[in-house]
Phi, psi and omega in degrees: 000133174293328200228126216280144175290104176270138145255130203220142176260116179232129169112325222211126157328149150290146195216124189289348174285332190263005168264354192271331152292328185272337188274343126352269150304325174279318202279320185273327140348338172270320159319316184265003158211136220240342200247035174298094199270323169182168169199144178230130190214133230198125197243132188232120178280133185250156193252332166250114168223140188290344162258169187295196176059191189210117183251170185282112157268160146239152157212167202230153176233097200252125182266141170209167178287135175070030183184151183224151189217142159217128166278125164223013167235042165270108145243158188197132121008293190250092168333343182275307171288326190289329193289304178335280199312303173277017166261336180298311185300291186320282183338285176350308176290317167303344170269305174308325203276341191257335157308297175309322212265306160308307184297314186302320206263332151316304174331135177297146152292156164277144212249000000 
């Protein structure tokens, strides 16, 4: 990755174990799409919710050329899934986007 990892706390102390998992997770992303431009990921305690407890969003903005992707509808309780879950999606995306990017580039000229 060319650009440093923002990791951001709202809501909740910083806690360097849950930033040494995410940052973590960003590093195996990176592995896994090599051409990866910055990422930003923001752990959030939301404080009004209709079930009990209070859980944790995350959410991540990932930069690649010509595109930008983002997870924003990760909640949990347990902050370790919620990271889990919104980094499962981001591959997911990062596979479509790179599946596109291929398939596009496949395509026959017209003839």
């Amino acid at each position: 990755m060319k650009q440093t990892v923002d990791i951001q706390f709202l809501g909740t102390p910083a806690s360097s174990a849950v930033e040494a998992v995410a940052r973590e997770k960003v590093r195996k992303l990176d592995q896994f799409c090599a051409h990866m431009i910055s990422c930003r990921v923001r752990i959030e305690l939301v404080h009004k919710h209709r079930h009990q407890g209070r859980p944790f969003a995350v959410h991540i903005e990932l930069a690649l050329p010509g595109q930008v992707l983002a997870i924003s509808r990760v909640h949990d309780e347990d902050v370790y899934i919620a990271l889990r879950a919104a980094f499962d999606g981001m591959k997911r995306q990062i596979e479509d986007a790179v599946r596109r990017d291929r398939d596009h580039r496949k395509q026959p000229a017209a003839t």
